[in-house]
N, C-alpha and C positions, 0 to 999 in steps of 0.2 A: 448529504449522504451520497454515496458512492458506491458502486456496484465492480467488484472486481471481474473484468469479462477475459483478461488473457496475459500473463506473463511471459514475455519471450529476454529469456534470460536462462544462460546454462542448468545444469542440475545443480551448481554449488548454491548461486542467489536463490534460486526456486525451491534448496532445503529450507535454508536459511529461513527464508521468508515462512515456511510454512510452519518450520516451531514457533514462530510468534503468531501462529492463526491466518496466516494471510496468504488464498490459493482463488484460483477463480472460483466466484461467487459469493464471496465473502463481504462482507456489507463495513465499508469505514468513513469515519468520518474527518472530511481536510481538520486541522488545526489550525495549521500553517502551510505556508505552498513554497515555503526552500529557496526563496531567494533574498539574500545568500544564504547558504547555509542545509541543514536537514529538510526535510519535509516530515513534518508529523502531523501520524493520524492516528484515530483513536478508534479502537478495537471493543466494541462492549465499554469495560471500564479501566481498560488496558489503554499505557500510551507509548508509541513507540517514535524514535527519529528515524528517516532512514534517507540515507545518503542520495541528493543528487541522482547523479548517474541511476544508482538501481532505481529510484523514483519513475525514472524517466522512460525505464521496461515494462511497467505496470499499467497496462489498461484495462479504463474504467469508464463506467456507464454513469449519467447521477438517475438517481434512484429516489421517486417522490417518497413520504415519508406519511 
């Protein structure tokens, strides 16, 4: 589990990101870690993929459980 601490990424990723739930503080869990390919994580009981690149703007703390 993971702790979302800071998106540095324009206002278009950082809507984006936030209609699927995901803004700092947000709590997700890796699935997968995107290489190659998406990185999915999971949202409560939500799953999303999300590209590389915007992955790679999203920092995150991990988070004991």
């Amino acid at each position: 589990m993971v702790e979302v601490m800071d998106i540095r990424g324009g206002r278009g990723m950082a809507g984006r990101l936030a209609v699927m739930g995901i803004f700092p503080g947000s709590r997700l869990r890796m699935i997968q870690n995107g290489r190659p390919g998406p990185v999915m994580v999971a949202l409560d009981e939500k799953r999303f993929g999300i590209g590389y690149g915007m992955a790679h703007r999203i920092f995150v703390r991990p988070v004991l459980e």
